[in-house]
C-alpha positions in Angstrom: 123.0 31.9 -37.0 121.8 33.6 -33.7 120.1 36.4 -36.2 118.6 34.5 -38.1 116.9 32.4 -35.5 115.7 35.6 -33.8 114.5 36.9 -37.7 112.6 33.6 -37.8 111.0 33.9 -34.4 109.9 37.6 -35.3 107.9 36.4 -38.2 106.6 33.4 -36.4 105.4 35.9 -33.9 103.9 38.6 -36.7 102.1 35.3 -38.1 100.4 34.0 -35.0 99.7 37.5 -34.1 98.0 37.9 -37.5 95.8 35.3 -37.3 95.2 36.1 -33.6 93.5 39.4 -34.8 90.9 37.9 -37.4 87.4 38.4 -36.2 85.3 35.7 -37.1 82.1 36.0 -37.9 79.5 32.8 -38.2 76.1 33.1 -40.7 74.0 30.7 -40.1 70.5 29.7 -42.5 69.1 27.2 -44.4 71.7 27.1 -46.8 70.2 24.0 -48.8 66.5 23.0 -49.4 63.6 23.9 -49.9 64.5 27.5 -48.5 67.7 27.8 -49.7 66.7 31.0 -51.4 66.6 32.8 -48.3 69.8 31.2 -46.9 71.8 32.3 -49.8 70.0 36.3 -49.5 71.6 35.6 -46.0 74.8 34.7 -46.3 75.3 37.4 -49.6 74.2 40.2 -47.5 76.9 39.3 -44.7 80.0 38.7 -48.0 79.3 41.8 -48.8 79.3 43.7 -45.4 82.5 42.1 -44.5 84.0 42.6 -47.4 83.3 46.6 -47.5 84.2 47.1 -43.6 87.6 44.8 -43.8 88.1 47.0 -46.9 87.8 50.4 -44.8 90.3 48.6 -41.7 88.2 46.2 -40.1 86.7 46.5 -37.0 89.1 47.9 -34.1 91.9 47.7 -36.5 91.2 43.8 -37.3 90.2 41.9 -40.5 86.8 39.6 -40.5 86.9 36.2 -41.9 82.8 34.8 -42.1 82.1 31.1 -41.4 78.7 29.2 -42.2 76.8 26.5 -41.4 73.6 25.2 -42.8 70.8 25.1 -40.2 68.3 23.6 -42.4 65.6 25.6 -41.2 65.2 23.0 -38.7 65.3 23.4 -34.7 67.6 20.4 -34.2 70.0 20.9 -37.0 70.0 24.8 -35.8 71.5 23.8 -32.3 73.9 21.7 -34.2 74.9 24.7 -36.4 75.2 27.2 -33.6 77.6 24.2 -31.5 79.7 24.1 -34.7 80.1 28.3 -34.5 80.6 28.7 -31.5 83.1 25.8 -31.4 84.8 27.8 -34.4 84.9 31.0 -32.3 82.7 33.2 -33.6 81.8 36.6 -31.7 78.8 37.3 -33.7 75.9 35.2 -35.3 74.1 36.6 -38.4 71.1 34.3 -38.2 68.9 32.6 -37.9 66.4 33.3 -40.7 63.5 30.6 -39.5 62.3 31.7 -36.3 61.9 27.7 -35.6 65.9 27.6 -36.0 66.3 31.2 -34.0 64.8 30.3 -30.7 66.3 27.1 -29.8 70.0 28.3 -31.0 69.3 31.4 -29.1 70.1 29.5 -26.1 73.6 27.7 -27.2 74.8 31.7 -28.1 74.1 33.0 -24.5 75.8 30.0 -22.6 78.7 30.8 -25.1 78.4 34.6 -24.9 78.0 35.0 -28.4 75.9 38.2 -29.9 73.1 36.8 -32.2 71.6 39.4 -34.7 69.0 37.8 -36.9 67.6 39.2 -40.3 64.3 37.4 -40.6 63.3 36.4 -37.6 60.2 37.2 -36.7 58.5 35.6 -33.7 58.0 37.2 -31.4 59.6 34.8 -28.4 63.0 35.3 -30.0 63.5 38.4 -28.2 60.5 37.6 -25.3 62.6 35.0 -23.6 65.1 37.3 -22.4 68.7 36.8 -23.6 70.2 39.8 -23.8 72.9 38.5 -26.4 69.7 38.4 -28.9 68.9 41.3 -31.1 66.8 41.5 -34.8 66.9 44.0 -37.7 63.8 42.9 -38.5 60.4 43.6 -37.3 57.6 41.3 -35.3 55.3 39.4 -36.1 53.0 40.8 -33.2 53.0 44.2 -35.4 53.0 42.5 -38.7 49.6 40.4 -37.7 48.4 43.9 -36.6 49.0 45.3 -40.4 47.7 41.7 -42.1 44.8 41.8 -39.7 43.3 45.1 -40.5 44.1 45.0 -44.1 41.8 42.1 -44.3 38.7 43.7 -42.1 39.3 47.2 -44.2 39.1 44.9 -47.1 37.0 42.4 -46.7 34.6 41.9 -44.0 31.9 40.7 -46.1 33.3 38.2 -47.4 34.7 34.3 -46.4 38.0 34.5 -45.3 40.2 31.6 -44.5 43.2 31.5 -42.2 46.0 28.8 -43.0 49.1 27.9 -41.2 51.6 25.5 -41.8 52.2 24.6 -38.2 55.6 26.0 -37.9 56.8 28.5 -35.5 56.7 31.2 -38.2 53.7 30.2 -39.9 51.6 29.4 -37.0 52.6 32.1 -35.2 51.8 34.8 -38.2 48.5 33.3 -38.4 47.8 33.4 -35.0 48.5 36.9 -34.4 46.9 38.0 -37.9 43.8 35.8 -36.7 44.0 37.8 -33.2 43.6 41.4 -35.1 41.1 40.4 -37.6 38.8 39.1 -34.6 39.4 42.4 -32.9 38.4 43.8 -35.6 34.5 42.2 -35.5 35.5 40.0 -38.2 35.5 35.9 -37.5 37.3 33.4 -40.2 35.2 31.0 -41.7 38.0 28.6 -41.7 40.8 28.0 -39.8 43.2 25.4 -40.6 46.5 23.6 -41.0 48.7 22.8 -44.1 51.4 20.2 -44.0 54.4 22.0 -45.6 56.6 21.1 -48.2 54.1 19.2 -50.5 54.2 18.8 -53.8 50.6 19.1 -54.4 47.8 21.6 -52.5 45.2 20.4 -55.1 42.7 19.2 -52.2 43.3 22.0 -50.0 42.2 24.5 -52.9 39.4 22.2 -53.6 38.2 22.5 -50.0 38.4 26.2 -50.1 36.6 26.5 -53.1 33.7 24.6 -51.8 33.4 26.6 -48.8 33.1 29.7 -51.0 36.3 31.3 -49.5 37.5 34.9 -51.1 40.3 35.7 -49.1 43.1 32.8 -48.0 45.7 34.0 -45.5 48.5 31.5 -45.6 51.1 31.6 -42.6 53.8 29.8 -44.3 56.9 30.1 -46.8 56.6 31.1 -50.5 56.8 27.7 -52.2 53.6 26.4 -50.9 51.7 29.6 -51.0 53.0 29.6 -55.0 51.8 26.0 -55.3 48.7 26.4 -53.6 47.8 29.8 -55.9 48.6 27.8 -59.3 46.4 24.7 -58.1 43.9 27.7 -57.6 44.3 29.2 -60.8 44.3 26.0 -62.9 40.7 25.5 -61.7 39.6 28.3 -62.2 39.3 29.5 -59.1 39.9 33.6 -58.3 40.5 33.3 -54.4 42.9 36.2 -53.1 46.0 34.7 -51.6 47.6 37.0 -48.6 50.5 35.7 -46.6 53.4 37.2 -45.0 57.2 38.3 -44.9 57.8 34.5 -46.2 57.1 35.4 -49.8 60.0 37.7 -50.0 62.1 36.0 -52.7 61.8 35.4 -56.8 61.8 31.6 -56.3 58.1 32.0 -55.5 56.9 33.3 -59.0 59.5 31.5 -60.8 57.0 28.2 -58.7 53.8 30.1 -59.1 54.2 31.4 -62.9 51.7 33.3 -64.4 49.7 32.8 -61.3 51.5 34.9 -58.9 50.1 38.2 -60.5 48.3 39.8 -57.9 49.5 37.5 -54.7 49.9 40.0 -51.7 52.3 39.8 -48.9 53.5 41.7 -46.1 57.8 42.8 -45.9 59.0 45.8 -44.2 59.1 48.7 -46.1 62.3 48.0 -49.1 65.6 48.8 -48.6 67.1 48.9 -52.2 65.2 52.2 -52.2 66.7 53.7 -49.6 69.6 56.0 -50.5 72.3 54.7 -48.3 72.0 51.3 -50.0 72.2 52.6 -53.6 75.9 51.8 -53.9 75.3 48.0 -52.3 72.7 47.4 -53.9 74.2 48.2 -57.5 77.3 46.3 -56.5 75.1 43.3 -56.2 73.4 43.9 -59.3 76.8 44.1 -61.0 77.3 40.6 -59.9 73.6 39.8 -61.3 72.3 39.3 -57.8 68.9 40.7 -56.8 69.3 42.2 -52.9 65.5 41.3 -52.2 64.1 40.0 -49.6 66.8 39.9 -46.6 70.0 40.4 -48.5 70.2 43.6 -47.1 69.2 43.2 -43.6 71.6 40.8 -43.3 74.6 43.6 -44.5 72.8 45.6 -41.6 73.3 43.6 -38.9 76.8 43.3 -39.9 77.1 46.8 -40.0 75.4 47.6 -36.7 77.5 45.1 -34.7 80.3 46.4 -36.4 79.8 50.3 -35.4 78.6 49.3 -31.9 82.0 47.7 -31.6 83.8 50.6 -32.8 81.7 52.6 -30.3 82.4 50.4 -27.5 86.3 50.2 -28.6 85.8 46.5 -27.5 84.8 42.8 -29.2 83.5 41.7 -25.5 80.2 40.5 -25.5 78.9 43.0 -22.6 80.4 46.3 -24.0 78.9 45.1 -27.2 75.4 44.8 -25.9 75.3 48.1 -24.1 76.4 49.9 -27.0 73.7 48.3 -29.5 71.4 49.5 -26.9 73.1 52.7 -26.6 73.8 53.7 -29.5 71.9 55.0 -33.5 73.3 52.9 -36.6 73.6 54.3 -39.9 72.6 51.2 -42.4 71.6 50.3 -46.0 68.3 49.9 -43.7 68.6 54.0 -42.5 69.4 55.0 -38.9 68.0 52.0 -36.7 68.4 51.3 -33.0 67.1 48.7 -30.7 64.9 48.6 -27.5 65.8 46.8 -24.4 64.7 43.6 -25.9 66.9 44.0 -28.9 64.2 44.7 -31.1 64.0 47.3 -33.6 62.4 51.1 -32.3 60.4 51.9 -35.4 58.9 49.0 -37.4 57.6 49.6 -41.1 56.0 47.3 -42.3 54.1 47.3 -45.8 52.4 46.1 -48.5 53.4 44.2 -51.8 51.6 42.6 -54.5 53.1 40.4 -57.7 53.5 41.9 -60.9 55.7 40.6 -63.6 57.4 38.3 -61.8 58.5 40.7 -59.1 57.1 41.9 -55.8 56.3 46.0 -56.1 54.4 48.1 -53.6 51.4 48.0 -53.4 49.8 51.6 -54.7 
């Protein structure tokens, strides 16, 4: 009796110590709605990179298990989200994707000491404020304003050019800094406005372009407006050049914009399903007839830098964690990245895309 009592209590033991040593990891995006398309991009990127480390040991010997929650692209919902990981016990956040969502969950990760690495992310403030728990495998929007605003003075300064922005953090902010390098440039808007998002209908906001005689509209926004807004145009009749940002990253916007998309431009950092150490993720995805666009991919990298900078640290504590992401090079389906003292990127590449045949390509 006396053995098996103590056999019982050794398996009891090996149990609890098993689930002891999961690692959980939290992914957090808007995961329904209107930018849903992003969120799933999000949380397929992290699957995968979980699923390939715990495959190859884990990290430090331990198995990942990922948990989500739907942020809704929405600031309040996003502090919800990130009290719901962090009350689940996560160690790292791969997330935010709005930078709306980013920034005020920021500050719920760093009273719990818990790492944030965001894919998409790309105002700057996320990574001004401070927190040193906060890092981005993406690039700013500081630098991408920089590209957008000179590509439109190089391209054209004789004509009208509006600026729109859909008043969000992202949106406003893009168009602001885009805005801000175009003036440097000697070249001054003809119109500078804002869009209320998630409208069904951008019929009078084309029409008022048109009637100002505007070439060029650059929309700071997400894709499904900018695709609504370029059919609206098209449907008239109307040939004005839409340019927008990182936002327009996923197929949902031509499957909105139909034949209209063709020859919609947008800024994203230079793609990573070209790179050769993402060939064999990226045809694993395709396998499972998913397309790794947009940030599918940035979100495997953040797993897989947080992972390596805990191997390198030999420690899950948030502290050795940090020093070693600022330490340390990471090999990624992104290439070799590292981070500043901010926990932004080194090297930021961004470039240009256009539609064509329902898919974004570079632009030549």
């Amino acid at each position: 009796m006396h053995r098996v009592i103590a056999i019982a209590i050794l398996v009891l033991v090996a149990v609890f110590s098993s689930a002891r040593a999961e690692v959980l990891i939290g992914v957090s995006s808007a995961l329904t709605g209107r930018l849903a398309w992003f969120g799933e991009q999000g949380q397929r990127g992290a699957e995968m990179a979980v699923a390939d480390i715990n495959a190859k040991g884990g990290v430090l010997g331990q198995q990942m298990r990922l948990i989500t929650a739907d942020d809704f692209c929405d600031p309040e919902q996003a502090v919800a989200a990130a009290q719901k990981l962090v009350g689940d016990g996560v160690v790292l956040v791969v997330g935010h994707y709005c930078s709306g969502a980013s920034i005020p969950a920021s500050k719920v990760y760093e009273a719990a000491g818990v790492l944030q690495i965001s894919p998409g992310s790309t105002n700057p403030l996320l990574t001004e404020q401070g927190r040193a728990n906060v890092f981005r495998v993406i690039g700013r929007d500081d630098a991408q304003g920089i590209v957008a605003g000179n590509y439109l003075a190089e391209n054209w300064s004789d004509k009208r050019i509006a600026i729109l922005h859909d008043g969000t953090t992202y949106g406003r902010g893009l168009a602001d800094e885009t805005r801000k390098q175009l003036n440097k440039r000697g070249v001054v808007e003809a119109i500078y406005e804002e869009y209320t998002p998630a409208k069904n209908d951008y019929s009078a906001e084309i029409a008022s372009l048109k009637a100002a005689n505007i070439a060029v509209a650059y929309v700071g926004g997400y894709h499904a407006e900018v695709a609504l807004m370029v059919r609206a145009a098209r449907d008239r009749g109307y040939t004005v050049q839409l340019v927008s940002g990182d936002g327009m990253a996923t197929e949902e916007f031509a499957l909105i914009a139909g034949p209209a998309a063709e020859g919609t431009i947008f800024t994203f950092p230079a793609d990573a399903r070209r790179n050769p150490e993402a060939a064999s993720v990226v045809e694993r995805f395709r396998a499972e007839n998913f397309e790794p666009a947009g940030y599918t991919l940035f979100s495997y990298a953040a797993v897989q830098a947080w992972s390596q900078a805990v191997e390198k640290a030999g420690s899950l504590k948030l502290q050795a964690v940090i020093a070693s992401l600022r330490g340390n090079q990471f090999d990624t389906v992104l290439g070799r990245i590292d981070f500043d003292d901010k926990g932004d990127l080194t090297t930021q590449n961004w470039a240009w895309y256009v539609w064509r045949g329902g898919e974004y390509v570079p632009v030549e």
